[in-house]
MMTF fields as JSON, N, C-alpha, C and O atoms, coordinates in Angstrom:
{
  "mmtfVersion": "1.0.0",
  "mmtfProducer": "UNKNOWN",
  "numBonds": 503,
  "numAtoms": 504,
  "numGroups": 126,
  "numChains": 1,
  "numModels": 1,
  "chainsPerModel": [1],
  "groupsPerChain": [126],
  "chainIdList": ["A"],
  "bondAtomList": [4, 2, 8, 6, 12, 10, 16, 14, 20, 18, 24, 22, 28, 26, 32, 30, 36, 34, 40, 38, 44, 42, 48, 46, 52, 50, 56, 54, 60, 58, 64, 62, 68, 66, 72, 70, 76, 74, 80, 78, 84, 82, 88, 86, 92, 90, 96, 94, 100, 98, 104, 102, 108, 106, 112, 110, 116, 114, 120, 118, 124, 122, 128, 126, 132, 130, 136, 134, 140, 138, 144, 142, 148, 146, 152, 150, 156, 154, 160, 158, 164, 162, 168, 166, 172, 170, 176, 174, 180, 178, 184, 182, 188, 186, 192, 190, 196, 194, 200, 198, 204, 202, 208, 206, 212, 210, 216, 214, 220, 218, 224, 222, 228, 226, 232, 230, 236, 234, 240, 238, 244, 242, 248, 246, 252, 250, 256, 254, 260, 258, 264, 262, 268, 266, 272, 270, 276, 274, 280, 278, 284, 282, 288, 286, 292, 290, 296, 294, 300, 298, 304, 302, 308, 306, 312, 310, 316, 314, 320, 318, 324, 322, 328, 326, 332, 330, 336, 334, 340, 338, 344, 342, 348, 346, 352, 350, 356, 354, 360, 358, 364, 362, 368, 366, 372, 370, 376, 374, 380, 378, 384, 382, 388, 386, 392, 390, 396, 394, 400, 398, 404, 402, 408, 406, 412, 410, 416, 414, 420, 418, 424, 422, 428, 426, 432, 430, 436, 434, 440, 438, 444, 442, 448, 446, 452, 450, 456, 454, 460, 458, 464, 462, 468, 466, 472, 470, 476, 474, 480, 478, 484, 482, 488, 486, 492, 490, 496, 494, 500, 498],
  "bondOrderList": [1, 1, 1, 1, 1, 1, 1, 1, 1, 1, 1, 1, 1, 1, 1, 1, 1, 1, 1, 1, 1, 1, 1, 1, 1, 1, 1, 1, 1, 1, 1, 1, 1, 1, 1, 1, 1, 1, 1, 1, 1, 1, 1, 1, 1, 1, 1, 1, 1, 1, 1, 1, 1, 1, 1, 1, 1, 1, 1, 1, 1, 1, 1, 1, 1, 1, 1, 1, 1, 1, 1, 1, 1, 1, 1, 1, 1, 1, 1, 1, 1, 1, 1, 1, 1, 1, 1, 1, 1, 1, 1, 1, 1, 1, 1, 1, 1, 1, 1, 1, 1, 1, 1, 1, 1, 1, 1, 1, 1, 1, 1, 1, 1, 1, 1, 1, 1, 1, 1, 1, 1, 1, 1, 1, 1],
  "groupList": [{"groupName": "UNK", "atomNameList": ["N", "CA", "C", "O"], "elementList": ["N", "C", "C", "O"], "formalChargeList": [0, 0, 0, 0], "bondAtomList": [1, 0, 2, 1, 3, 2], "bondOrderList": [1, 1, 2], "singleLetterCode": "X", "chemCompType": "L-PEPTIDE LINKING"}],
  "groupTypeList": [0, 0, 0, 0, 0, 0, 0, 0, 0, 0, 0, 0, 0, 0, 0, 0, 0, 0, 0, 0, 0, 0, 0, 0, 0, 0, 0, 0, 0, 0, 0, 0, 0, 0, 0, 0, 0, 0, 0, 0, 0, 0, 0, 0, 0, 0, 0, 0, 0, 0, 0, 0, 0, 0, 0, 0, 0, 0, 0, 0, 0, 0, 0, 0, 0, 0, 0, 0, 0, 0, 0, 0, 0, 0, 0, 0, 0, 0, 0, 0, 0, 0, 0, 0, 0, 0, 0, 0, 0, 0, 0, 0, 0, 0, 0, 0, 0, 0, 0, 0, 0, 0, 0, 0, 0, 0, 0, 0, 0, 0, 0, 0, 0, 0, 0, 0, 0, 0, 0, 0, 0, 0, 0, 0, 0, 0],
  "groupIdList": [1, 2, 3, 4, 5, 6, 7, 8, 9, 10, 11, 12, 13, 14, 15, 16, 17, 18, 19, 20, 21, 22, 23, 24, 25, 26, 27, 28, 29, 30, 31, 32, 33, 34, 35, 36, 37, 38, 39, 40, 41, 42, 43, 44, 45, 46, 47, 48, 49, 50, 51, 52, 53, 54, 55, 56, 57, 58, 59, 60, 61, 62, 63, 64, 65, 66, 67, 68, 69, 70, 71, 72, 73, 74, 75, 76, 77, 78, 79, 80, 81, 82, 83, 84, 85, 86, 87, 88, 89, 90, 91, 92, 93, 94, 95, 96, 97, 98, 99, 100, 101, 102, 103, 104, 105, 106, 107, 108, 109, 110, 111, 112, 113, 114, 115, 116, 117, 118, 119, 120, 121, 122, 123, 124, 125, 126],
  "secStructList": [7, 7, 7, 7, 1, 1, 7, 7, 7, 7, 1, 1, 1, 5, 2, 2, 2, 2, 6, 6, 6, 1, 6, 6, 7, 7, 1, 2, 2, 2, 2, 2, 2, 2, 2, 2, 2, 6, 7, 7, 1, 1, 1, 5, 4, 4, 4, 1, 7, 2, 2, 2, 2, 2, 2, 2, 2, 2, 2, 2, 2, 2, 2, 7, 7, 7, 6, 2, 2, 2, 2, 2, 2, 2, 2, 2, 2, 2, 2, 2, 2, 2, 6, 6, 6, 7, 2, 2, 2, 2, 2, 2, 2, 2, 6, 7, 7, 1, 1, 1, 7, 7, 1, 1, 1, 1, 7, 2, 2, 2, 2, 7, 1, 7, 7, 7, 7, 6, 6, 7, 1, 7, 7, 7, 7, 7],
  "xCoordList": [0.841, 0.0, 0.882, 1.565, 0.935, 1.356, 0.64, -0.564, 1.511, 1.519, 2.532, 3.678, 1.812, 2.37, 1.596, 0.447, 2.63, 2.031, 0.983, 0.312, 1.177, 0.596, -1.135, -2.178, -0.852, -2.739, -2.495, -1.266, -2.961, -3.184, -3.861, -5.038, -3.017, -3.992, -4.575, -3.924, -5.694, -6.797, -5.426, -4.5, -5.27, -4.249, -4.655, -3.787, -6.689, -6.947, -7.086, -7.561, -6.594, -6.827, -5.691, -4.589, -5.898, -4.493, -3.821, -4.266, -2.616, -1.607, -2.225, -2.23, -2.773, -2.902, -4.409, -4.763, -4.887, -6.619, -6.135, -6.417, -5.277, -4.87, -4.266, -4.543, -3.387, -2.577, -3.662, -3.407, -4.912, -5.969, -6.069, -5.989, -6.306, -6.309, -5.303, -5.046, -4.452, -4.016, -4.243, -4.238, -4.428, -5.081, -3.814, -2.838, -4.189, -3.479, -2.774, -1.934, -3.072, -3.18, -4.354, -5.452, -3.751, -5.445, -4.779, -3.802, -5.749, -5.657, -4.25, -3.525, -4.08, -2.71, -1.726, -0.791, -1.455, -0.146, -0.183, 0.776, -1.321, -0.996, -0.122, 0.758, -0.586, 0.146, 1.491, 2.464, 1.57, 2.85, 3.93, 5.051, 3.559, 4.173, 4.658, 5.583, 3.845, 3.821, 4.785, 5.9, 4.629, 5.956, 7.375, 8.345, 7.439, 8.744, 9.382, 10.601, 8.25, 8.782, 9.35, 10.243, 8.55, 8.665, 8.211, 8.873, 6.552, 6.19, 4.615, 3.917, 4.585, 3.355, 1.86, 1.462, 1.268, 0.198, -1.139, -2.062, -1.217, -2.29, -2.263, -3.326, -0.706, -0.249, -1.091, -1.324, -1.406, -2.249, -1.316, -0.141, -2.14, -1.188, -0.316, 0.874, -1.329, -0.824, 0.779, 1.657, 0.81, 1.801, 3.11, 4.105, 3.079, 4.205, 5.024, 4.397, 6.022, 7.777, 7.987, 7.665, 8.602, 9.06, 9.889, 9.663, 10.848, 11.821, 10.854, 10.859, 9.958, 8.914, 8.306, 8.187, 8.107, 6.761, 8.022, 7.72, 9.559, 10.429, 9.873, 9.279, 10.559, 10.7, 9.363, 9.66, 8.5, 7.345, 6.985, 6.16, 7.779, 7.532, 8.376, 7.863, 9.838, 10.744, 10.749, 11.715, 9.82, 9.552, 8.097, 7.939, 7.186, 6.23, 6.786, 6.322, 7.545, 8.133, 8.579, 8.338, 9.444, 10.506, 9.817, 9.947, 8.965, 8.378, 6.666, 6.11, 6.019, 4.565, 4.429, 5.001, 3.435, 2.412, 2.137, 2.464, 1.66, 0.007, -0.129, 0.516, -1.365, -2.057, -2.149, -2.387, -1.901, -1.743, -1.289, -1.948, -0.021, 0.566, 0.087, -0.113, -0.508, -1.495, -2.795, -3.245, -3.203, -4.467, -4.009, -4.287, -2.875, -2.551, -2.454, -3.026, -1.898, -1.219, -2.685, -2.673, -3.593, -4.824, -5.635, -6.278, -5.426, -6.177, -5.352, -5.889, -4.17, -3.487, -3.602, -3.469, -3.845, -4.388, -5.753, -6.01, -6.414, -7.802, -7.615, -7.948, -7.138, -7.009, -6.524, -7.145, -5.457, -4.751, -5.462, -5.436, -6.372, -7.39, -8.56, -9.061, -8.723, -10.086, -9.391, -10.189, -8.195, -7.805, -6.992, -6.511, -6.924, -6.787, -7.539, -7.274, -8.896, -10.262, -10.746, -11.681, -10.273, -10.24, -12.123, -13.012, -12.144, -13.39, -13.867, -14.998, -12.845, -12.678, -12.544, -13.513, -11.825, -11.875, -13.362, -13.684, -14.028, -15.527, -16.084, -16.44, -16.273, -16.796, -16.81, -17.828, -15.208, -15.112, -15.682, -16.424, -15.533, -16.138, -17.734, -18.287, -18.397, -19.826, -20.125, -21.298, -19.621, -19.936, -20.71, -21.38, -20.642, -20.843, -20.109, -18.968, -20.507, -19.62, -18.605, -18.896, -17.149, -16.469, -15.781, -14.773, -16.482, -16.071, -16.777, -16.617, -17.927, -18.671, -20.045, -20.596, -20.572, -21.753, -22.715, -22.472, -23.938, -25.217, -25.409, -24.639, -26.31, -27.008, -28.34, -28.922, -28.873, -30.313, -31.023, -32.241, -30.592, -30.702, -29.848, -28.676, -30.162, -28.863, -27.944, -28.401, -26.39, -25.411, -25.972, -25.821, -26.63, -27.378, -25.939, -25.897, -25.111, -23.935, -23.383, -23.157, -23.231, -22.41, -22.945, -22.228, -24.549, -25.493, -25.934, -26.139, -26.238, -26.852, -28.259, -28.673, -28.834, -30.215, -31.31, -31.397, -31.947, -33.306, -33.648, -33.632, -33.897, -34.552, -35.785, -35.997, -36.564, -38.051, -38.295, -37.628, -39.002, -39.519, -40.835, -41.521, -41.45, -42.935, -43.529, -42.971, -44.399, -45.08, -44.776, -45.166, -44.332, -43.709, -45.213, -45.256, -45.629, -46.737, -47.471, -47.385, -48.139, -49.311, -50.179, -50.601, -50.892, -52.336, -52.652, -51.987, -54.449, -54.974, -55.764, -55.502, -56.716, -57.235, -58.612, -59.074, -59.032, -60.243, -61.269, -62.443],
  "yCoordList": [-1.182, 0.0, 1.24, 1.43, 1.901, 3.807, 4.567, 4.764, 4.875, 5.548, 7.023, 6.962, 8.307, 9.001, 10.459, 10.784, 11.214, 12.277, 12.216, 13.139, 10.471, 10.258, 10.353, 10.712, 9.784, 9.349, 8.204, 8.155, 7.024, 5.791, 5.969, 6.017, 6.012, 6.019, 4.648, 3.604, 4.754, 3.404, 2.763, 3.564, 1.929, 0.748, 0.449, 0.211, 0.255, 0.187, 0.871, 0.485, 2.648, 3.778, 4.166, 4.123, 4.654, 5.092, 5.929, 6.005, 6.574, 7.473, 8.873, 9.378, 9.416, 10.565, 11.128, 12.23, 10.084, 9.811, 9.782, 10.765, 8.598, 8.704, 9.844, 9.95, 10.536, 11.608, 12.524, 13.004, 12.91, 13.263, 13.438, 14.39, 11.93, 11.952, 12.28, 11.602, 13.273, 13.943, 15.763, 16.53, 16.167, 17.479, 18.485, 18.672, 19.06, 19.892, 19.404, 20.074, 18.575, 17.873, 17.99, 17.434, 18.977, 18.746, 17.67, 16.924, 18.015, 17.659, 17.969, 17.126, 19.641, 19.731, 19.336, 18.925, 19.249, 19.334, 17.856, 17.346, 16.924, 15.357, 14.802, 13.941, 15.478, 15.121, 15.671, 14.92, 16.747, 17.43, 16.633, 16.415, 16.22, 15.65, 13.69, 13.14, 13.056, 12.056, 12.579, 12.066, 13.465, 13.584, 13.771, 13.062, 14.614, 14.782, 13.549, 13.374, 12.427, 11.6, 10.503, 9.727, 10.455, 9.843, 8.334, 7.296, 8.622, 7.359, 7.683, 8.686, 6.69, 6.428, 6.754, 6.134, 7.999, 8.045, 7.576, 8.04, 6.295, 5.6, 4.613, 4.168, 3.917, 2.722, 3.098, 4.185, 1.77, 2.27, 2.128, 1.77, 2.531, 2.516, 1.492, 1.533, 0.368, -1.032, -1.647, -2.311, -1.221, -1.132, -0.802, -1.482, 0.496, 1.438, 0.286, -0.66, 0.307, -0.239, 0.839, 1.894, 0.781, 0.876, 2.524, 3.52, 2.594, 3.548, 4.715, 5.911, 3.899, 5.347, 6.2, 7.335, 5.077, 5.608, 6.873, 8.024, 6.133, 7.29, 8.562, 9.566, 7.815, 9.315, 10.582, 11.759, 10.312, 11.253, 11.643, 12.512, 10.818, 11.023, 12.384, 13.429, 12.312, 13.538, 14.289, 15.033, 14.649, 15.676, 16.565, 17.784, 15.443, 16.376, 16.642, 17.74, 16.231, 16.955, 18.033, 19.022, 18.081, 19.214, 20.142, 21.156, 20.131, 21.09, 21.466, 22.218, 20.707, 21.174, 21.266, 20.556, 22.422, 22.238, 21.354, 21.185, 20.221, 19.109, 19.045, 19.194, 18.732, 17.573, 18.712, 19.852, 18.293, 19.305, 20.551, 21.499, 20.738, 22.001, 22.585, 23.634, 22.449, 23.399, 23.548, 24.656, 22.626, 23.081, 24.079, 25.219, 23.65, 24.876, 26.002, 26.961, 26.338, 27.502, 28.486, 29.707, 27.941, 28.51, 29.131, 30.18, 28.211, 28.39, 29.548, 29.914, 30.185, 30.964, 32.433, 33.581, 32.049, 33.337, 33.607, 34.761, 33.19, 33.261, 33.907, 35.092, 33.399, 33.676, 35.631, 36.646, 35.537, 36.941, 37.834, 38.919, 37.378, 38.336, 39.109, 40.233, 37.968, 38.582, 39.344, 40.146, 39.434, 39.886, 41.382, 41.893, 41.914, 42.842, 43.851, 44.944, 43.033, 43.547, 43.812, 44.599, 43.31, 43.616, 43.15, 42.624, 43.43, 42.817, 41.334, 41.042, 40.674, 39.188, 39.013, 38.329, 39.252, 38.489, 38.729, 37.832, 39.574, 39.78, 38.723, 37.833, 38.78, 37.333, 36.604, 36.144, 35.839, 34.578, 34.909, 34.014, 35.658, 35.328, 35.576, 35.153, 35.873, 36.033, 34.457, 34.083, 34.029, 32.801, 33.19, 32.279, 33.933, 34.602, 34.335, 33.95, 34.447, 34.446, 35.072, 35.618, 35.617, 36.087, 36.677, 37.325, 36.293, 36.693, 37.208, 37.193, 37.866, 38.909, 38.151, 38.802, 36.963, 36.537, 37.338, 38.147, 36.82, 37.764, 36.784, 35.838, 36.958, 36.806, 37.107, 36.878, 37.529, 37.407, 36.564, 36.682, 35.628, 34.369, 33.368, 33.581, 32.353, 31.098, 31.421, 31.726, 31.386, 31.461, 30.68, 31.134, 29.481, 28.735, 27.68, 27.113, 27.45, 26.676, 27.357, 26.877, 28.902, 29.496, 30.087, 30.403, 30.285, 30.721, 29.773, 30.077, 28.309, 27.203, 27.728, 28.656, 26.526, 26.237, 27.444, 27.888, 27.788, 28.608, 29.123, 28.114, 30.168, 30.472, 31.119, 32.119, 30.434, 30.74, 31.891, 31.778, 33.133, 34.599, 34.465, 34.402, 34.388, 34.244, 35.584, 36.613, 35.591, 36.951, 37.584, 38.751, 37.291, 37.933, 37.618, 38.193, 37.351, 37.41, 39.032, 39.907, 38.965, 40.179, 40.423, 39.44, 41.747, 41.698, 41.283, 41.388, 40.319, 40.945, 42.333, 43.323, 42.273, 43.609, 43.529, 42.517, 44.665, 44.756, 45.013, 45.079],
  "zCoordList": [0.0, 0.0, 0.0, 1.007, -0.768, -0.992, 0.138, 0.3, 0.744, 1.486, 1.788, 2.235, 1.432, 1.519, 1.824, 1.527, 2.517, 2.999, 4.54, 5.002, 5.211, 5.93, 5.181, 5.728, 3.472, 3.239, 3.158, 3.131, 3.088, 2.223, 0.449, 0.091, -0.104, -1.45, -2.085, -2.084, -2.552, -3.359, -3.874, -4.004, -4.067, -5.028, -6.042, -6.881, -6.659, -7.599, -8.388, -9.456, -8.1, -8.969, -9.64, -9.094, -11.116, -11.869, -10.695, -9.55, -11.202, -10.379, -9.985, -8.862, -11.217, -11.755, -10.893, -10.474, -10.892, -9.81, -8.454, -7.769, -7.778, -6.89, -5.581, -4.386, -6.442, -5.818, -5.305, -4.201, -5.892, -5.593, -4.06, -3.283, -3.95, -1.996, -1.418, -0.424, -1.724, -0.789, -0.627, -1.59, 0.784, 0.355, 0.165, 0.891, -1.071, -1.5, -2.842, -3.443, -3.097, -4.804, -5.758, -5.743, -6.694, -7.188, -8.68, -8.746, -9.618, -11.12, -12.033, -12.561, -12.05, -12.483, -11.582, -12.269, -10.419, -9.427, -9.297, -8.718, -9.828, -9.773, -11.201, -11.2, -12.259, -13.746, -13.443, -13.375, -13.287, -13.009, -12.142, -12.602, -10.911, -9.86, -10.184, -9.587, -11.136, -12.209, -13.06, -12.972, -13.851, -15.166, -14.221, -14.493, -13.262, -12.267, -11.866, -11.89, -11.379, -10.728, -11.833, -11.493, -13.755, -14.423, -14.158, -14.152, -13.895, -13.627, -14.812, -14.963, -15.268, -16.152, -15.107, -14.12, -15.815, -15.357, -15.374, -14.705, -16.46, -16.066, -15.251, -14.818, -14.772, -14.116, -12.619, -12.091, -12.229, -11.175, -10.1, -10.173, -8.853, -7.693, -7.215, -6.9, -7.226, -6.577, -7.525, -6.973, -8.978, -9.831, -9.443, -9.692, -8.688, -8.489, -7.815, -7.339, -7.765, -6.847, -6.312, -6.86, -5.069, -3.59, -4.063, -3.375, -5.322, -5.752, -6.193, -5.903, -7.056, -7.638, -6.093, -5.631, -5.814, -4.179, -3.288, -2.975, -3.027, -2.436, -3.034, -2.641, -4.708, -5.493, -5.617, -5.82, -5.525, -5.173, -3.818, -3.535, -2.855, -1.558, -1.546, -1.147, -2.051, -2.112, -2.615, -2.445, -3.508, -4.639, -3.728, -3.648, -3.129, -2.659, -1.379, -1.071, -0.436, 0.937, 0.65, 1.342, -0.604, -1.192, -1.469, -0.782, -2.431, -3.064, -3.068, -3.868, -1.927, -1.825, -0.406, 0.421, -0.138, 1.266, 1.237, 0.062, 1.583, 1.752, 3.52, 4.557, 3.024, 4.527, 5.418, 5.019, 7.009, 8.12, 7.963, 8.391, 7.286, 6.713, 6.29, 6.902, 4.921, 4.406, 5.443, 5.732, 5.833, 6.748, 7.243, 6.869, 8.589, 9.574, 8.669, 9.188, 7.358, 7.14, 6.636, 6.791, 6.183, 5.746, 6.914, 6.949, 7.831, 9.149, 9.898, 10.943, 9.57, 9.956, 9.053, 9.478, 7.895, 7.325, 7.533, 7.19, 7.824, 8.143, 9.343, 9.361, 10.412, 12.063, 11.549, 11.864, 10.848, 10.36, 10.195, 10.777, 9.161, 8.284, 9.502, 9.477, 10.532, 11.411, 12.442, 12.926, 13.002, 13.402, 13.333, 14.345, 12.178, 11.667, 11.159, 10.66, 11.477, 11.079, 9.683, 9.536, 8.79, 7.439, 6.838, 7.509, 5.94, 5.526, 4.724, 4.336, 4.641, 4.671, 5.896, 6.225, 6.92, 7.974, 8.784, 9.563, 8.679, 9.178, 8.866, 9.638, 6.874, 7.041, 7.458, 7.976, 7.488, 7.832, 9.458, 9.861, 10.113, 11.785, 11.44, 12.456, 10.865, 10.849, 9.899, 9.893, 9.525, 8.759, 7.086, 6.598, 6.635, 5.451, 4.465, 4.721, 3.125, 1.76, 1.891, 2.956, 1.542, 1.867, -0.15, -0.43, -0.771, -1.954, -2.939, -4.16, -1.955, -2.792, -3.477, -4.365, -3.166, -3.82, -2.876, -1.981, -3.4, -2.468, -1.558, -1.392, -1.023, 0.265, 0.336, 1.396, -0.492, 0.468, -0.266, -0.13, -1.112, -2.009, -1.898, -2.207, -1.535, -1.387, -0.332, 0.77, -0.583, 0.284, 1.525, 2.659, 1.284, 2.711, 2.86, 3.952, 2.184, 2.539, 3.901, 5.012, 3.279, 4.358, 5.559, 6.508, 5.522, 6.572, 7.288, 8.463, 6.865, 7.81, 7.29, 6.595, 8.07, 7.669, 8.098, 9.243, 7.21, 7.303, 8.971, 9.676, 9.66, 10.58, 10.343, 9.657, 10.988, 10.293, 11.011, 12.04, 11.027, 11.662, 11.599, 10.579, 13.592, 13.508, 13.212, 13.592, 12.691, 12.704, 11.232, 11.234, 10.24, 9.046, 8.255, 7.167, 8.364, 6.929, 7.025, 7.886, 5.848, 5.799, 6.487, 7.096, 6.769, 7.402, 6.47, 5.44, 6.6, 5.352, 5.215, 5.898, 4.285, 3.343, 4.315, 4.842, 4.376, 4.604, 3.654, 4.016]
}
C-alpha cells in the first residue's frame, strides 16, 4: 500500500486519480508531480515499486504544502485576516460568503439552515 504524505492512497486507482487523496493535490499538481517523478500516469497505484513511491515522496516533501501544513497555514491566514479587522476576515467570523456573492438568495452553505420569523406574513385587506 502507498503511502504518503501520511494518506493511504486506493491501489486500484491510476496514479494521476490517486494523488488526488491527498489534500493539497489537485488535477494539475498530480500530472505534473507524475511527469517529475517519471512514472506512467495511467499505471495504477498497486503497480508502483518501492523507488517510484520514495521518489514522489521527495519531490512532494521538497516542493509542496500538503495535509496538516497546508491546513494549519490557511487556518493561519484566516485567524490573520479577522484579526486585523479587514473585511474578509468579518466574514469569515460572521460565517458569510467572503467573496462577494449575495445573500439574500442562497449562500445557505455558508449561513446554515433557514430560521423561520414568527409573525412575518401580511395583514390581510379589509
Amino acid at each position: 500500500m502507498a503511502r504518503i504524505a501520511g494518506v493511504d492512497l486506493p491501489r486500484n486507482k491510476p496514479g494521476f486519480i490517486a494523488l488526488r487523496y491527498i489534500y493539497g493535490i489537485g488535477r494539475s499538481n498530480a500530472w505534473e508531480l507524475l511527469a517529475q517523478a517519471q512514472i506512467d500516469p495511467a499505471k495504477r497505484v498497486s503497480e508502483w515499486t518501492e523507488e517510484e513511491i520514495a521518489r514522489l515522496r521527495t519531490i512532494i516533501e521538497q516542493n509542496y504544502t500538503v495535509e496538516g501544513q497546508l491546513r494549519a497555514e490557511i487556518q493561519l491566514n484566516i485567524r490573520r485576516l479577522i484579526e486585523i479587522g479587514s473585511y474578509r476576515g468579518m466574514r469569515h467570523k460572521l460565517g458569510l460568503p467572503v467573496r462577494g456573492q449575495r445573500t439574500r438568495t442562497n449562500a445557505r452553505t455558508r449561513k446554515g439552515r433557514r430560521k423561520t420569523v414568527a409573525g412575518k406574513k401580511k395583514a390581510p385587506k379589509k
